[in-house]
C-alpha positions in Angstrom: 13.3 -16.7 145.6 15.0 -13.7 146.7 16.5 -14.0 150.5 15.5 -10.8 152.6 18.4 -8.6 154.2 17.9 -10.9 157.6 18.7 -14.4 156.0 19.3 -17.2 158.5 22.8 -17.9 159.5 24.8 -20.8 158.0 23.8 -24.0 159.3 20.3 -22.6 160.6 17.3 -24.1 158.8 14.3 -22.7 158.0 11.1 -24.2 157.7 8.7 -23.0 155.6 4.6 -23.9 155.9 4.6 -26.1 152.5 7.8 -27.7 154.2 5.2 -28.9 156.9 2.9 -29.5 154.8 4.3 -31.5 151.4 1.0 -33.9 151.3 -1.2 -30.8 150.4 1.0 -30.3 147.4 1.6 -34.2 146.4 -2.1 -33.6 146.2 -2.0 -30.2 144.0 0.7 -31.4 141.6 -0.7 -34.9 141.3 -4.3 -33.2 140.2 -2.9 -30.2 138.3 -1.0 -33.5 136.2 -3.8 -35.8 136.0 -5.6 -32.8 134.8 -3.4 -32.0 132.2 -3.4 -35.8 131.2 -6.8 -36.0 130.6 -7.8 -32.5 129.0 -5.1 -33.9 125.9 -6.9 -37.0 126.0 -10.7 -35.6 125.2 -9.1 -33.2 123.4 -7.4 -34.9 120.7 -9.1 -38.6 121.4 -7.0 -41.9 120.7 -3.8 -41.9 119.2 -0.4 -43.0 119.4 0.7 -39.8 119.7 -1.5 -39.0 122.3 -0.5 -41.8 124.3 3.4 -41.6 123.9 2.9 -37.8 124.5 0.7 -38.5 127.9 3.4 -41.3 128.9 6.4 -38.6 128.4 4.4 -36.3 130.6 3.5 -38.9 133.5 7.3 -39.7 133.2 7.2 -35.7 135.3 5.3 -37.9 138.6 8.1 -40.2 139.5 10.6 -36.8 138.6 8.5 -35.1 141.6 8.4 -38.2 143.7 12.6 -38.3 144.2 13.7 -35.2 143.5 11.1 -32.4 143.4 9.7 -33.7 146.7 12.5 -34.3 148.6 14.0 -30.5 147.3 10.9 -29.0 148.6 11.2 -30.5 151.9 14.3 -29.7 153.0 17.1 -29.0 150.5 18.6 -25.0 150.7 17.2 -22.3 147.9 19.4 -23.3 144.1 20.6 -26.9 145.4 21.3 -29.1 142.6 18.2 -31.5 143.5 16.1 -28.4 143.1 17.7 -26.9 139.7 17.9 -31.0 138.4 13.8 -31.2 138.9 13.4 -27.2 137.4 15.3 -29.0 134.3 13.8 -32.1 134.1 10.3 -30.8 134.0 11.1 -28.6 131.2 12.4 -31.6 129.5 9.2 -33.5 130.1 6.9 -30.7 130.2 7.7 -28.7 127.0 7.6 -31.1 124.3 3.9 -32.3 125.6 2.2 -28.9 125.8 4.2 -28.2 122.2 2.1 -31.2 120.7 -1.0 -30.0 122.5 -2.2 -27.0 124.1 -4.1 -28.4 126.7 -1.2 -29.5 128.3 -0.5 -26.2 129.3 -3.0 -27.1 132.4 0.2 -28.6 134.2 1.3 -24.8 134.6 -1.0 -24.9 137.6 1.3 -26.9 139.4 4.5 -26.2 137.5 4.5 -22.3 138.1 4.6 -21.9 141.6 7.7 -24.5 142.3 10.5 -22.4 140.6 10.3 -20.3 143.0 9.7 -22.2 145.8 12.9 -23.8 145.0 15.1 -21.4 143.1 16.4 -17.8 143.5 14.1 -14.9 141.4 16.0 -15.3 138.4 16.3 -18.4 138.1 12.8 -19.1 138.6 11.6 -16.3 136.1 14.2 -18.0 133.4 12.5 -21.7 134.1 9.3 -19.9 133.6 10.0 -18.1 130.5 11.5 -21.9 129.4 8.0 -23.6 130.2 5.9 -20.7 128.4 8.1 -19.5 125.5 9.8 -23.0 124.4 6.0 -24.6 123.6 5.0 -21.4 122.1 8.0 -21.4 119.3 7.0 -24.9 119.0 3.8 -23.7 117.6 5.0 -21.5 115.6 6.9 -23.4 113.4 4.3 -26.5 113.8 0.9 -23.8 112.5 2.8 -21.2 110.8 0.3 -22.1 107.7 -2.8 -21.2 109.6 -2.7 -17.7 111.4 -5.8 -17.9 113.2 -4.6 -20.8 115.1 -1.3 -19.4 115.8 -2.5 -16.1 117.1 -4.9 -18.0 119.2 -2.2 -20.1 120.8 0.2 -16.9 121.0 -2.8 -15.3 123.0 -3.0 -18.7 125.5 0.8 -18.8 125.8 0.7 -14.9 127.2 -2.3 -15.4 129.7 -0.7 -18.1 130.6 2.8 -16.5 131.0 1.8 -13.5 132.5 -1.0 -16.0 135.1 2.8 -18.1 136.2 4.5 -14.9 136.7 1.8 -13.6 138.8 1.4 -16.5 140.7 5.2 -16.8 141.1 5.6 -13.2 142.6 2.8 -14.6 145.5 4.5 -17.4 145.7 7.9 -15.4 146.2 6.2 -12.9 148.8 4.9 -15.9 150.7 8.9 -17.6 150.2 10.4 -14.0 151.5 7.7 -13.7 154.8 8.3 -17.1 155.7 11.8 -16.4 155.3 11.5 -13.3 157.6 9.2 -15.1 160.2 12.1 -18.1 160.5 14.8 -15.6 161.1 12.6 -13.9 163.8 11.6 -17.2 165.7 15.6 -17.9 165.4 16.2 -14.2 167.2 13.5 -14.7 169.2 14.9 -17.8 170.5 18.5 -16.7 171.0 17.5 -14.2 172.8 15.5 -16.2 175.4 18.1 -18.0 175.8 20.3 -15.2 176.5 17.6 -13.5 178.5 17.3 -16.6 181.0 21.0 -16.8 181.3 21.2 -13.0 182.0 18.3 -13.9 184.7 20.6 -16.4 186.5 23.4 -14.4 186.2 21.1 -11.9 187.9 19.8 -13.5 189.9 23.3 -15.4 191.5 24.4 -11.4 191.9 21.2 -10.7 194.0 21.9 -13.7 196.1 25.3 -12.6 196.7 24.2 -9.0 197.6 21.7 -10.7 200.0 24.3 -12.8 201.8 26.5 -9.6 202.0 24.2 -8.0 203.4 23.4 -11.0 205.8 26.6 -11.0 206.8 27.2 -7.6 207.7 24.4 -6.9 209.7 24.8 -10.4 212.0 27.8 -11.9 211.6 30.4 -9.1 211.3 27.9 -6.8 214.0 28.5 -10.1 216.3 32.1 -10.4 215.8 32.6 -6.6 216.4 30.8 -6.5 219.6 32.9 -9.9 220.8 36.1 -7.8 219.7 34.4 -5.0 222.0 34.1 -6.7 224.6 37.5 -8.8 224.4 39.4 -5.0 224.6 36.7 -3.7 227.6 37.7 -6.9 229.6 41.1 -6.5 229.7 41.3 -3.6 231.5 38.4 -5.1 233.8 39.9 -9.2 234.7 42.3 -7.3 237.8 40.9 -4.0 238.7 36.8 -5.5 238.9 36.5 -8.9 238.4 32.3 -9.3 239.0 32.3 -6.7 235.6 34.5 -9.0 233.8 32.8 -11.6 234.8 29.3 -10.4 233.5 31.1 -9.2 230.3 32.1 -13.0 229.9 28.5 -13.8 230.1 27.6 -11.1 227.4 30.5 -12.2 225.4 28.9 -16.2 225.7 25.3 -14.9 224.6 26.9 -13.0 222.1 28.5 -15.8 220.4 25.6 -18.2 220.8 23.4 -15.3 218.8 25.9 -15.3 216.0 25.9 -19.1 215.9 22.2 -19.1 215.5 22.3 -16.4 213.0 24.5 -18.3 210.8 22.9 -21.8 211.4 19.5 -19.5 210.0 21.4 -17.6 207.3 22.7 -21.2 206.1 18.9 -22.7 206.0 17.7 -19.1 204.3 15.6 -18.4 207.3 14.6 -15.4 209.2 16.5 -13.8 211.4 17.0 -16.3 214.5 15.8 -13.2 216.9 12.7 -13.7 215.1 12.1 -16.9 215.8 10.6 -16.9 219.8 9.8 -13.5 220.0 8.0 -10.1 218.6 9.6 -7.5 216.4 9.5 -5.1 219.8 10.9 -7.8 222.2 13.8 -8.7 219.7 14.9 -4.6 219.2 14.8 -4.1 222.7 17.1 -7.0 223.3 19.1 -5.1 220.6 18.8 -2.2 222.9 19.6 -4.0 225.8 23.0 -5.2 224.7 24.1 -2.2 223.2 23.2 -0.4 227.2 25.5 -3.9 228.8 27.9 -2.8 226.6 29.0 0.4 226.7 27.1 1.6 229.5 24.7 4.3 227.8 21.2 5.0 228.7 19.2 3.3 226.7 14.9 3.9 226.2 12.4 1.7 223.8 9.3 2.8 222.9 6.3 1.1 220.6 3.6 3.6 219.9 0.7 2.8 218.2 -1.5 -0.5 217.9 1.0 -3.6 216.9 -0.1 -5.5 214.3 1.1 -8.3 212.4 3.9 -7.3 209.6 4.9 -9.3 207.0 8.0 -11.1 207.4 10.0 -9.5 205.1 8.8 -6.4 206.7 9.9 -7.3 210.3 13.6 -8.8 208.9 14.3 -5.1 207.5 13.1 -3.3 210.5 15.5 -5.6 212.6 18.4 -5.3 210.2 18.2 -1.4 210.0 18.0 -1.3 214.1 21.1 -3.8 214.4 22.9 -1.6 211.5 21.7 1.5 213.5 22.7 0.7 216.7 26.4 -1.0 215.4 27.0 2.3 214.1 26.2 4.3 217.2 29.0 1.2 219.2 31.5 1.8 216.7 31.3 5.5 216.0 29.1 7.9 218.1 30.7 7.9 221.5 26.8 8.1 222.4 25.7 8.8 226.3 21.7 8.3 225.4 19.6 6.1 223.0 16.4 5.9 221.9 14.6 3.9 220.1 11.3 4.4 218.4 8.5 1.7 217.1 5.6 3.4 215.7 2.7 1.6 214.0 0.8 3.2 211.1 -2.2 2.5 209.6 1.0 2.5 206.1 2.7 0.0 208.0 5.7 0.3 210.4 8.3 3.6 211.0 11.4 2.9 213.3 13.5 5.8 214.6 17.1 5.7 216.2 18.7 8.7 218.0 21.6 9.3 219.6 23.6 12.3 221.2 27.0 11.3 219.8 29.4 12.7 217.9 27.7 12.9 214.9 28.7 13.2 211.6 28.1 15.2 208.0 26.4 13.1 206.1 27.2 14.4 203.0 31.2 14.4 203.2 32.7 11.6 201.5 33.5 8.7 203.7 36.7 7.3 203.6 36.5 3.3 202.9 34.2 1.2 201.4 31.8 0.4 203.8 28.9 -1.8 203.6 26.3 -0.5 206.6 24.1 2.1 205.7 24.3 1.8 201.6 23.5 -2.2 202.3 20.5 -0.7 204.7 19.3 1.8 202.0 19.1 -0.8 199.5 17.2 -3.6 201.8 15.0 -0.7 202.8 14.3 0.2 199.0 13.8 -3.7 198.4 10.5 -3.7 200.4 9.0 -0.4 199.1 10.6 1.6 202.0 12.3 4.9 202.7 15.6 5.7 205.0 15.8 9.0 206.4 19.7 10.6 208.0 20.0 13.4 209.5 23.1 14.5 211.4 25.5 17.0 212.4 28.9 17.3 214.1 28.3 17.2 217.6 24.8 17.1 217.5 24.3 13.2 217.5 22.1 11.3 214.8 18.7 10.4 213.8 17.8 7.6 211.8 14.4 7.1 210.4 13.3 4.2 208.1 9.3 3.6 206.9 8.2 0.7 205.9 4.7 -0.4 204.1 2.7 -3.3 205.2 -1.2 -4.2 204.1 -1.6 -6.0 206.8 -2.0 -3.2 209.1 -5.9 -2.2 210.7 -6.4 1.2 209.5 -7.5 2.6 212.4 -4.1 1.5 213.6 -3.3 5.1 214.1 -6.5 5.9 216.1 -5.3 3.5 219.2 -2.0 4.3 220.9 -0.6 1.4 223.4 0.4 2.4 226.5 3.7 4.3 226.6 6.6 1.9 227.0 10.1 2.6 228.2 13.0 0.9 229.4 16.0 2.2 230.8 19.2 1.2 231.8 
């Protein structure tokens, strides 16, 4: 048999159909012999010949039965079980179909296991063995009556060229199943490699999530405590009733951010989530930021609310915390505003400011998290950010979010007009 390009490794292997299935040929060498057993008998009637030649030949079953058998069901292509059997049978088979022709019926079996067992070469020498020794055998045993001899001479080629033909299937069938082990074996090795890439995958999306948790409750809580820590210092002698309500700010502040990780711990939504509306929890949002630095803050919701999925309403919170921490730390803002509109495409939240503002092209110094972290939560759930800016024209943040659950003539019905101010 001749081993394609894309052998199996060392130490891999492969199992071939007829390995799977050795009873179906116990059953096609055992009547390809019994065969060949009986066409000498009929042929040539009783004899002592006949039956010391049959009893050499049947001496070929117990030859198959421990070591043809065994080689065919698991031992590698030239092993020394397989070339001992290729041998032995042309010990045992030779002489017999020497003595008579009809022996030459074994060839049914005998043909296709050379190859099945052996390298091409090999295989085409055993062959050449089985079909050429009997047929110089008859040469020298009829050489006195030509008619004979070219009759056997013409047997002997069919015959020859018939196990040569079926030994080239055989080989083709040897070389696919070859082929087919090695691509199960890639196959398999790379599922394995694909389901460890998938953990590995998935343990880096897990840490970008909690990163992104993080930043937007966490660290956002922490700054604002830091905020309000350096705002009451300057407020404990000259105004004590402000520093006492920036105490109380500072108190719900820290119980938020205790909630928020006790939630981010059990993989839950956002703890703002919990008790209230997407509107109620971004105007609390709003609310803070107005305690806290004193700016004038407006909320509106336009548009008929509707229920979001949750996914949906954890992004829209995230972006307006990101949103609004950026405006505390950066924007030296004096007004706010906050937009909720409800489409019949789902949910579009807008945050402007009359800050500083920014160009948000220019390279940022630092490696901040905020907005790319936003961005990519925003891209997660099939969404789209929107910045604009300019230097000393403030900010304007836009995200758009999808959700089937909204009605859609959600657009046709527009709540009443709702504003807070501080």
């Amino acid at each position: 048999m001749t081993v394609p390009p894309a052998a199996p490794q060392p130490g891999v292997r492969v199992t071939h159909a007829w390995q799977r299935n050795a009873r179906l040929w116990d059953f096609h060498c055992g009547t390809a012999l019994v065969a060949a057993e009986l066409f000498v008998a009929f042929s040539h009637g009783p004899g002592l010949w006949v039956w010391l030649m049959n009893g050499w030949l049947l001496l070929s079953v117990p030859l198959y039965v421990t070591v043809g058998r065994p080689a065919l069901r698991g031992d590698p292509e030239n092993s020394r079980r397989a070339v001992a059997f290729c041998a032995g049978m042309a010990v045992l088979y030779t002489p017999a179909a020497m003595l008579a022709q009809e022996a030459s019926v074994a060839m049914v079996a005998l043909a296709p296991l050379p190859y099945m067992l052996l390298d091409r070469l090999r295989a085409m020498a055993y062959l050449l063995v089985y079909n050429l020794v009997p047929l110089v055998g008859w040469t020298f045993l009829m050489w006195d009556a030509p008619g004979h001899l070219l009759r056997t001479t013409l047997i002997a080629a069919v015959v020859t060229g018939s196990s040569l033909g079926i030994g080239g299937w055989v080989e083709s069938i040897v070389v696919q199943s070859s082929e087919r082990a090695e691509l199960i074996r890639r196959l398999d090795e790379s599922r394995d490699e694909l389901a460890r890439l998938s953990v590995a995958h998935g343990a880096i999306l897990e840490r970008e999530r909690l990163a992104r948790e993080i930043h937007d409750t966490l660290a956002q809580g922490f700054t604002s405590l830091v905020m309000l820590c350096q705002v009451l210092e300057g407020e404990l002698e000259k105004n004590p009733e402000q520093a006492r309500r920036y105490l109380d700010l500072m108190q719900r502040t820290a119980r938020e951010n205790l909630a928020e990780s006790r939630s981010l711990v059990a993989s839950l939504s956002p703890a703002q989530l919990d008790d209230s509306s997407l509107d109620e929890a971004v105007r609390r949002l709003g609310d803070r930021l107005a305690e806290e630095l004193g700016v004038e803050m407006a909320v509106h919701v336009s548009g008929t609310p509707c229920e979001l999925p949750p996914a949906v309403e954890v992004v829209a919170l995230r972006a307006s915390q990101e949103a609004l921490s950026n405006i505390r730390k950066h924007a030296h803002a004096t007004r706010v505003e906050i937009s909720l509109t409800y489409t019949p495409q789902g949910l579009e939240l807008t945050v402007r400011d009359d800050g500083r503002g920014f160009v948000p092209t220019a390279r940022r110094s630092g490696k901040g998290y905020g907005l790319p972290g936003m961005r990519a939560r925003v891209s997660e759930v099939g969404g789209t950010t929107e910045l604009t800016s300019a230097p000393g024209e403030g900010t304007r943040l836009t995200v758009r979010l999808t959700a089937a659950a909204c009605p859609p003539d959600a657009h046709a019905q527009t709540a009443p007009f709702q504003e807070a101010h501080r």
